[in-house]
KEKE-3310 file (N, C-alpha, C; in steps of 0.2 Angstrom, whole numbers, plus 5000, padded with zeros to 4 digits):
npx = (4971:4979:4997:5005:5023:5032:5043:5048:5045:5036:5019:5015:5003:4990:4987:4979:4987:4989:4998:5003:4999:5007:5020:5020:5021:5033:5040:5039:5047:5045:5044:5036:5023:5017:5011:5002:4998:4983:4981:4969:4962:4970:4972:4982:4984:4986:4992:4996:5005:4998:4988:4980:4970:4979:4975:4969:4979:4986:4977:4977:4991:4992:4984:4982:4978:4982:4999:5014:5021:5038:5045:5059:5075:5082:5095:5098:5090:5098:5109:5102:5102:5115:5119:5115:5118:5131:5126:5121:5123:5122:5135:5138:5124:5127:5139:5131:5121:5131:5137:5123:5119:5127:5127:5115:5099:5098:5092:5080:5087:5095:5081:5076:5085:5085:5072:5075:5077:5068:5066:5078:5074:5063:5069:5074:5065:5060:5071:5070:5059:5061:5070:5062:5054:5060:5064:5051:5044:5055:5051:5038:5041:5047:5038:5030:5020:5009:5011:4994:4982:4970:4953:4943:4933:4918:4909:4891:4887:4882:4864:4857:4854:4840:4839:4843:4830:4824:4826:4831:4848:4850:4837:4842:4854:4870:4882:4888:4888:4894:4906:4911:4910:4921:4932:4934:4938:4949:4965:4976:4991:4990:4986:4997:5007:5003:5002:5016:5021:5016:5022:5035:5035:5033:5043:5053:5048:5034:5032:5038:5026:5016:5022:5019:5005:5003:5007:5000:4987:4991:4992:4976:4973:4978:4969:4958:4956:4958:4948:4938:4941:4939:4925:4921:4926:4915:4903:4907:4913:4924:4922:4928:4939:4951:4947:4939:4922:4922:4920:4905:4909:4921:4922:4917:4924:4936:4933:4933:4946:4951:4945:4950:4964:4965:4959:4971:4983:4978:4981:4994:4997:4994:4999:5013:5011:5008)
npy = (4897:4886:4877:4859:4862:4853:4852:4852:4864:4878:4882:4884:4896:4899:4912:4923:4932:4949:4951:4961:4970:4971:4971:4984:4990:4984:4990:5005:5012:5025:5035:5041:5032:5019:5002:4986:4968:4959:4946:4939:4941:4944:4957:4975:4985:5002:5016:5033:5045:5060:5058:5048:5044:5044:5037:5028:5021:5016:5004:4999:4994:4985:4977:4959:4954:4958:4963:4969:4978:4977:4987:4986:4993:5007:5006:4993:4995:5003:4995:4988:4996:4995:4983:4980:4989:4984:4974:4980:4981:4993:5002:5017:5019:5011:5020:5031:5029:5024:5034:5043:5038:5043:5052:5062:5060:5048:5040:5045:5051:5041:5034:5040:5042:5027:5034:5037:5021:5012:4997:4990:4999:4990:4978:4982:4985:4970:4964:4972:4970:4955:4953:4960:4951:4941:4944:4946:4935:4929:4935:4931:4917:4918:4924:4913:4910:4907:4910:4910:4905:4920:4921:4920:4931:4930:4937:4942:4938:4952:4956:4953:4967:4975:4978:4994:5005:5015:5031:5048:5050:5058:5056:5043:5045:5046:5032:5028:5016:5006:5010:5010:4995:4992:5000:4992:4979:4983:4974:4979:4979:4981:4994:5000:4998:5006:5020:5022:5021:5034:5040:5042:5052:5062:5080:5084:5092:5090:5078:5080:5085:5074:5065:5071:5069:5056:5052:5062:5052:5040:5043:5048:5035:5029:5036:5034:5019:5019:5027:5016:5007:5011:5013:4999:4995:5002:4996:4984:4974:4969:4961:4948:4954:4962:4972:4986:4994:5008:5025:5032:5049:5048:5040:5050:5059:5052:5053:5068:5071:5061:5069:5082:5078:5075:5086:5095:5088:5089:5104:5104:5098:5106:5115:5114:5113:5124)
npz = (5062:5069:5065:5066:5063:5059:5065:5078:5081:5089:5083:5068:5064:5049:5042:5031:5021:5014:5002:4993:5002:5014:5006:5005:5018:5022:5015:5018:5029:5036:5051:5058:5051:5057:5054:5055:5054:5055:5059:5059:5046:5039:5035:5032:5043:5043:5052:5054:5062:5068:5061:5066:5077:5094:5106:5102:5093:5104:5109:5099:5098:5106:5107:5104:5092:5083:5077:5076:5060:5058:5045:5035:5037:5032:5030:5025:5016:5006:5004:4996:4982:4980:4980:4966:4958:4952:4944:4931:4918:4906:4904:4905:4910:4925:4931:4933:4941:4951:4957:4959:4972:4980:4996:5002:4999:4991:4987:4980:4971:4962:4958:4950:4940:4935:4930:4916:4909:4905:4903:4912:4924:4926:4928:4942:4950:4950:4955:4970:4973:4975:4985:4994:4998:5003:5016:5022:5021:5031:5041:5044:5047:5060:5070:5069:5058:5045:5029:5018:5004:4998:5002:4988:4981:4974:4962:4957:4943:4931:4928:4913:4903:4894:4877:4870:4867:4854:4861:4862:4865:4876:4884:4888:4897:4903:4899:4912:4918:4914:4909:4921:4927:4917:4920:4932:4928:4924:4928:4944:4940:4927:4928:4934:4924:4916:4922:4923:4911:4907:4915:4908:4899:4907:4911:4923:4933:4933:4935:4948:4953:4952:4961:4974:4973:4974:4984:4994:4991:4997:5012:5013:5010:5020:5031:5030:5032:5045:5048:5047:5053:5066:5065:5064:5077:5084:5079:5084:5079:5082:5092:5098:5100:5113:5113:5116:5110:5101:5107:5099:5100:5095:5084:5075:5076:5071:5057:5056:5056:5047:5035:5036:5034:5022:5014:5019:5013:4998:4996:4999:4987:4979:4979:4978:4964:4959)
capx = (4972:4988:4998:5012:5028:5035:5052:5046:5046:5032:5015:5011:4996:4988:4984:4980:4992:4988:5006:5003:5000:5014:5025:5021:5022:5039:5045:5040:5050:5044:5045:5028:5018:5015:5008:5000:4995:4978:4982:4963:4960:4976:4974:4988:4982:4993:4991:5001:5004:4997:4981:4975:4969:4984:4970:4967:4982:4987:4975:4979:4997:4990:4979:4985:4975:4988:5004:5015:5026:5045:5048:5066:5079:5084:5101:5096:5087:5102:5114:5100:5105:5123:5121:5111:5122:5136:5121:5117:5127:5125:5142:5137:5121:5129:5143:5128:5119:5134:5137:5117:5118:5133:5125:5109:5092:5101:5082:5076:5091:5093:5072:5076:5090:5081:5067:5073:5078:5064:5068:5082:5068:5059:5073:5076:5059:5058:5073:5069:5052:5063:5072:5055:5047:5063:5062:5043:5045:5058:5048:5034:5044:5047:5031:5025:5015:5012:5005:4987:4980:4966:4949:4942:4927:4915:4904:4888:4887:4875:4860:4858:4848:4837:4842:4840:4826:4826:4825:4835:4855:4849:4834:4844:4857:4878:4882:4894:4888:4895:4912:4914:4912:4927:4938:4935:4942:4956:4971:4982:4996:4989:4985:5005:5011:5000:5007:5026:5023:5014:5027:5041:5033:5034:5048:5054:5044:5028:5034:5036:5017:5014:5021:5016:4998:5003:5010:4993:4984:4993:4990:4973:4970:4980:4965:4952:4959:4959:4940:4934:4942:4933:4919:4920:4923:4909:4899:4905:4915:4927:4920:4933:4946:4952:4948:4933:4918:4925:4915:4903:4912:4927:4922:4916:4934:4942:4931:4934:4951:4953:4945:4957:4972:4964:4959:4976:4987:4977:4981:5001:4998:4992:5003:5018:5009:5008)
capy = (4890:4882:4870:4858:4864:4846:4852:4852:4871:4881:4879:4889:4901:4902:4919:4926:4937:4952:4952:4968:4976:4968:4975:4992:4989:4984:4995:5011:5013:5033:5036:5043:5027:5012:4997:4981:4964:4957:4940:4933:4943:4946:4965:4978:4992:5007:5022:5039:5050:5066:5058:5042:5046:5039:5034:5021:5018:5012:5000:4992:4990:4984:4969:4952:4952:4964:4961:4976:4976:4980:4990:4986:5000:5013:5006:4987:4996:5006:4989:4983:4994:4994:4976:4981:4992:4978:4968:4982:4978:4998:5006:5023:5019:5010:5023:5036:5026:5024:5041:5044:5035:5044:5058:5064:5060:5044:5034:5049:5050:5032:5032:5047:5040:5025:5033:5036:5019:5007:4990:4992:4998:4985:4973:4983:4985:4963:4963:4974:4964:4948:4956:4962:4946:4938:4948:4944:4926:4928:4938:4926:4913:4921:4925:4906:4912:4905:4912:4904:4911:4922:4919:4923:4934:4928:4941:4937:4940:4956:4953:4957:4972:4974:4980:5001:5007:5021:5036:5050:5050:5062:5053:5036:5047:5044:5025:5026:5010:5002:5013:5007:4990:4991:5002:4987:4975:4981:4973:4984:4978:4985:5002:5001:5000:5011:5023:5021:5021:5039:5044:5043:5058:5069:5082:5083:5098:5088:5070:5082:5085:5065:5060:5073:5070:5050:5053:5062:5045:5036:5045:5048:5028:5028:5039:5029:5013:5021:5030:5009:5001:5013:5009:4992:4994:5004:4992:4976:4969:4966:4957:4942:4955:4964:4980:4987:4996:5015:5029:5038:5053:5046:5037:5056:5062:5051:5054:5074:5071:5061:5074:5088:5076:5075:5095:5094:5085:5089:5107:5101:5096:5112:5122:5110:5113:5133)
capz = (5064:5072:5063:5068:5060:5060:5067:5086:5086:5090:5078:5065:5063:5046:5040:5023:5019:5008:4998:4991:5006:5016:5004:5004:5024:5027:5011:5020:5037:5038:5058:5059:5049:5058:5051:5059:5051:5058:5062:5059:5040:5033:5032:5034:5046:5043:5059:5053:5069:5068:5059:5069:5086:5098:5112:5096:5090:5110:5109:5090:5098:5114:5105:5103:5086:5078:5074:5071:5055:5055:5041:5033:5038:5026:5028:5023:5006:5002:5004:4988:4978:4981:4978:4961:4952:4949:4941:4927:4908:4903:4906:4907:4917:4929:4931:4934:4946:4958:4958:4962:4979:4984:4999:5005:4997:4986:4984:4976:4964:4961:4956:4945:4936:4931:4925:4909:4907:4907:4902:4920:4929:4927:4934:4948:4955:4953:4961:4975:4976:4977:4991:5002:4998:5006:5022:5025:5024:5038:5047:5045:5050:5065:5074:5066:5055:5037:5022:5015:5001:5002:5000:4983:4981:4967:4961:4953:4933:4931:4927:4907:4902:4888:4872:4871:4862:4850:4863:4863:4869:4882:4891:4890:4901:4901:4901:4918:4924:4908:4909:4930:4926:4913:4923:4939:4926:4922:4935:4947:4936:4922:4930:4934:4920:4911:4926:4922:4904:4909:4920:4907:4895:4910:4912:4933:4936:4931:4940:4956:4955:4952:4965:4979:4973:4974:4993:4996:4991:5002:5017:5012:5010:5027:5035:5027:5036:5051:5049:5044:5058:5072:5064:5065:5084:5086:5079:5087:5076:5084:5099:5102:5102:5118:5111:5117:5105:5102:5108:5093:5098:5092:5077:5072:5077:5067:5051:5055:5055:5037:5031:5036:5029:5013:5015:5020:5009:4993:4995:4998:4981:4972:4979:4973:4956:4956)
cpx = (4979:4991:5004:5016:5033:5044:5052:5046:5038:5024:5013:5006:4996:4985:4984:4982:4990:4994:5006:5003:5006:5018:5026:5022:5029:5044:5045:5041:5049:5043:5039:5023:5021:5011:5007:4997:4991:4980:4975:4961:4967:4979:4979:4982:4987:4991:4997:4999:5004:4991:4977:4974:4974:4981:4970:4972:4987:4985:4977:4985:4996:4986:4983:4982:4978:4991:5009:5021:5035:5047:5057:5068:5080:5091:5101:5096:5093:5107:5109:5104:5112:5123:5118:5116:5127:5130:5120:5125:5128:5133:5141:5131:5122:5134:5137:5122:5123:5134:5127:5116:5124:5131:5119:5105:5096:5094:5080:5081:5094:5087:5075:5082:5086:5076:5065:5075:5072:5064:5073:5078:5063:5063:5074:5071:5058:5065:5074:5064:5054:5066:5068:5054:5052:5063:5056:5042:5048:5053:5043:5037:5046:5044:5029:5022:5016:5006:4999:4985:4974:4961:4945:4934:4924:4908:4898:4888:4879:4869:4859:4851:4845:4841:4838:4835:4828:4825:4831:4842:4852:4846:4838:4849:4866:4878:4888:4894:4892:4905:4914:4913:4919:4934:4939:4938:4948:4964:4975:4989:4997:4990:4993:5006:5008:5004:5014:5026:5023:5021:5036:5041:5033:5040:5047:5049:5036:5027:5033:5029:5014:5015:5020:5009:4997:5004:5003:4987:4986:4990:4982:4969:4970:4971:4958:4952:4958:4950:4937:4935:4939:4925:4916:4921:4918:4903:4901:4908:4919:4927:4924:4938:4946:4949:4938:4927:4921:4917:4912:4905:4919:4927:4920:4922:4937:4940:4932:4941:4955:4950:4950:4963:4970:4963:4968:4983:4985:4980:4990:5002:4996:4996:5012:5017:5009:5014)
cpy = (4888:4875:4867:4860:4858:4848:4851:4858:4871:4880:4884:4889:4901:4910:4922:4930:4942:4954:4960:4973:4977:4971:4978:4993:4990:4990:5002:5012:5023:5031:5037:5037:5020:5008:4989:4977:4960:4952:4934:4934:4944:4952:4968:4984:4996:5014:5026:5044:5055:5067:5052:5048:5042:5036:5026:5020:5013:5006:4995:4990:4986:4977:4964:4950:4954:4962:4968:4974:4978:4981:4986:4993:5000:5009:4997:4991:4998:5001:4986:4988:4996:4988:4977:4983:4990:4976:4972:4982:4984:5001:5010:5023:5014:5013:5030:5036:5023:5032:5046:5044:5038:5051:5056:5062:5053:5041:5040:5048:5045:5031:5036:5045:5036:5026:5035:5030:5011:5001:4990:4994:4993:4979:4974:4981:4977:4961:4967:4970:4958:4949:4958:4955:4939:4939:4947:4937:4926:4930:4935:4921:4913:4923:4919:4909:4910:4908:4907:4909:4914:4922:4924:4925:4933:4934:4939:4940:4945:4955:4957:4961:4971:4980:4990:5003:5013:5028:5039:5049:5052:5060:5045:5040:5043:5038:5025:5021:5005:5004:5010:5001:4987:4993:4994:4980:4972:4980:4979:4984:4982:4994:5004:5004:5006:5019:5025:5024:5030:5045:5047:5049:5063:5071:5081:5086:5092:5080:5074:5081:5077:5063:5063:5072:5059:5049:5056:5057:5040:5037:5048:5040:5028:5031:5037:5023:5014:5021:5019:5005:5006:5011:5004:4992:4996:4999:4983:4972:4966:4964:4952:4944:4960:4971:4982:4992:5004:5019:5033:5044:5053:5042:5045:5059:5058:5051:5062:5072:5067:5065:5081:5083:5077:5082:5096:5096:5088:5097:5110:5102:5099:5116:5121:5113:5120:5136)
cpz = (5064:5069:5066:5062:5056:5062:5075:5089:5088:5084:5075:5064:5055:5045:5032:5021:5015:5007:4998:4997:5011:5013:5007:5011:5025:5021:5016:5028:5039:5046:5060:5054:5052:5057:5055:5054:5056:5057:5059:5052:5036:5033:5034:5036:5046:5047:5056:5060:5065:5064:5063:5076:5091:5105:5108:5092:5095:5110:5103:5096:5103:5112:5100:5095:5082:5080:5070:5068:5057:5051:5040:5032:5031:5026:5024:5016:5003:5000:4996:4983:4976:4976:4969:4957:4950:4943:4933:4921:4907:4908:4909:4911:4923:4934:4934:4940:4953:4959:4960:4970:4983:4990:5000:5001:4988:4984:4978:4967:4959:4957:4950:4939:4931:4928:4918:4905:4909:4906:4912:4925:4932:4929:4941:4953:4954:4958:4967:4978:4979:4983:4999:5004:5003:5015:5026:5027:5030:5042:5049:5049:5057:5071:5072:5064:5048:5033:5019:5010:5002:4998:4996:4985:4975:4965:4955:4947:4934:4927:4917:4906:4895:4884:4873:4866:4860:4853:4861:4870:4875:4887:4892:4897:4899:4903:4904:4921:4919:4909:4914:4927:4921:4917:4930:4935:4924:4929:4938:4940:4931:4922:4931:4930:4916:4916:4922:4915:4901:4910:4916:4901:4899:4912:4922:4937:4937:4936:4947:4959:4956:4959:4971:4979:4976:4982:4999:4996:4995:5009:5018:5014:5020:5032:5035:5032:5043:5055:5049:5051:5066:5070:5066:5072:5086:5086:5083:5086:5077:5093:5101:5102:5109:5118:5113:5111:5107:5102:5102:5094:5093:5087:5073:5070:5072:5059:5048:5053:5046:5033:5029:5035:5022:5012:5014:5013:5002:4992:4996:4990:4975:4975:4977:4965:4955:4954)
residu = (UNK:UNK:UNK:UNK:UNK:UNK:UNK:UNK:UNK:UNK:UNK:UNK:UNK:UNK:UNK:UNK:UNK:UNK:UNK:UNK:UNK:UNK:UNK:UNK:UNK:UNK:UNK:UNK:UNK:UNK:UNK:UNK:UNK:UNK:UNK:UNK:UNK:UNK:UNK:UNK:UNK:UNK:UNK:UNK:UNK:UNK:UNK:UNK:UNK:UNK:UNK:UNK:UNK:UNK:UNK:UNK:UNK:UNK:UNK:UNK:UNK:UNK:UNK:UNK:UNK:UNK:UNK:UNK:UNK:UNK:UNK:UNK:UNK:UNK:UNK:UNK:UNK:UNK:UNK:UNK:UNK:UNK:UNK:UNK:UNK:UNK:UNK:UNK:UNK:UNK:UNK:UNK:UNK:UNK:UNK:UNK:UNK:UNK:UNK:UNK:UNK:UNK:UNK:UNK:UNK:UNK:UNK:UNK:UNK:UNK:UNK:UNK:UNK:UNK:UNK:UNK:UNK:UNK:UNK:UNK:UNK:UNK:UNK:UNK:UNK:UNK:UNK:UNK:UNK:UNK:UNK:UNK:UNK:UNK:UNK:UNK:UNK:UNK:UNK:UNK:UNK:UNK:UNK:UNK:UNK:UNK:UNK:UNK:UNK:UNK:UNK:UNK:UNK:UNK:UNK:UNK:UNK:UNK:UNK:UNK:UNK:UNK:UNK:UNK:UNK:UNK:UNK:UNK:UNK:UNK:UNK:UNK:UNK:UNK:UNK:UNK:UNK:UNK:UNK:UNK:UNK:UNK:UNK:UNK:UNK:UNK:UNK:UNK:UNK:UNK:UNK:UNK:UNK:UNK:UNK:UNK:UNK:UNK:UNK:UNK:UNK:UNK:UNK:UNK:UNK:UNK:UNK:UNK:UNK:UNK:UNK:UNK:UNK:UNK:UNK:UNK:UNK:UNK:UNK:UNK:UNK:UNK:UNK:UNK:UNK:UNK:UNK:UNK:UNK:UNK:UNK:UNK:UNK:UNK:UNK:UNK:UNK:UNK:UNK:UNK:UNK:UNK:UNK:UNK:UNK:UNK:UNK:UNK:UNK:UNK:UNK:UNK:UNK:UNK:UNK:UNK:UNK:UNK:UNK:UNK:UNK:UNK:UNK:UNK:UNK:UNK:UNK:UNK:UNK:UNK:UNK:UNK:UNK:UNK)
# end
């Protein structure tokens, strides 16, 4: 929905933003991931070349319903935390985090520094955050486009079960339905932290593992995204966009194909670990 602006430009568009996903959009400028925000739902579609199909990643760039991201350059990031490492009070970790960023692979060493300093971590990644979230907005503002927020999903309360009778543990069977409803309560935020707090008990050797298994989830979600939204052409759903219903060979094709990334990548990630 188009609104006036009241300046006399052009009229901003509504759209529901998924913040988080946005982020992770303009943070990851890799060459081979393309990222597009749908216009009419919010969502961030992320296409990695040498797993979408390029027949189907023509047409995403090709449709007025998408909206492709511009990542923020490696050189813009590197400028934060240039601008960061005045901001940090310790001496000697301020003194070991310029010398970090001095060369080749400075994000890595930069990240590796601060991980064993968590409280400093924790400022950086909000002022990195503060820094994306600056960026978005422009870019928002720039295509007219304004953030709404988005529409809450109300799930109904499950229905309560009867009290267990006296049978055996075994024929009741394991209480998974009891466990999944706990894990789905606990926020991303949470699962963070608990992550970080994780991450700082392991030596490098062990981090290495983390994060190539974490690099396979990404690209993993990525092929997922990809498999859902043929889907969705195939069946229709996207009928008032330009994009025509894709052929059931090539919604197979692109189901084969997340599977050989996750085949793939997972096997990346055991042999990191040997």
């Amino acid at each position: 929905m188009a609104e006036d602006n009241g300046t006399g430009g052009p009229a901003l568009r509504s759209v529901p933003v998924d913040w988080e996903a946005l982020e992770d959009a303009f943070e990851n400028n890799a060459p081979e991931v393309h990222s597009y925000l749908h216009l009419q739902t919010g969502e961030v579609l992320r296409i990695v070349d040498g797993v979408a199909d390029p027949q189907m990643h023509a047409r995403i760039a090709a449709d007025a319903t998408y909206l492709r991201i511009d990542p923020v350059s490696s050189r813009e990031q590197y400028r934060w935390m240039e601008r960061y490492i005045p901001m940090v009070e310790d001496v000697e970790l301020r003194a070991k985090l310029a010398v970090s960023i001095d060369g080749k692979g400075a994000f890595r060493r930069f990240k590796d520094v601060l991980m064993s300093y968590g409280t400093e971590r924790e400022r950086w990644f909000a002022f990195r955050s503060e820094r994306l979230r600056i960026f978005m907005e422009a870019w928002l503002n720039a295509h007219a486009l304004r953030a709404v927020p988005r529409p809450t999903i109300v799930q109904e309360a499950p229905a309560e079960e009867a009290p267990p009778s006296s049978l055996d543990a075994k024929e009741l069977g394991p209480p998974s339905s009891e466990s999944r409803e706990g894990r789905k309560g606990r926020s991303a935020e949470t699962l963070r932290k608990s992550l970080r707090e994780l991450a700082e008990s392991l030596g490098p050797r062990d981090l290495e593992n983390v994060t190539a298994f974490a690099e396979f989830l990404k690209a993993r979600r990525a092929a997922r995204s990809f498999a859902h939204h043929a889907e969705m052409h195939e069946a229709g759903a996207l009928a008032d966009t330009p994009i025509r219903a894709a052929h059931p060979t090539r919604v197979r094709r692109a189901r084969w194909l997340q599977r050989v990334s996750e085949r793939s990548s997972l096997a990346l990630v055991w042999e990191s670990g040997a």
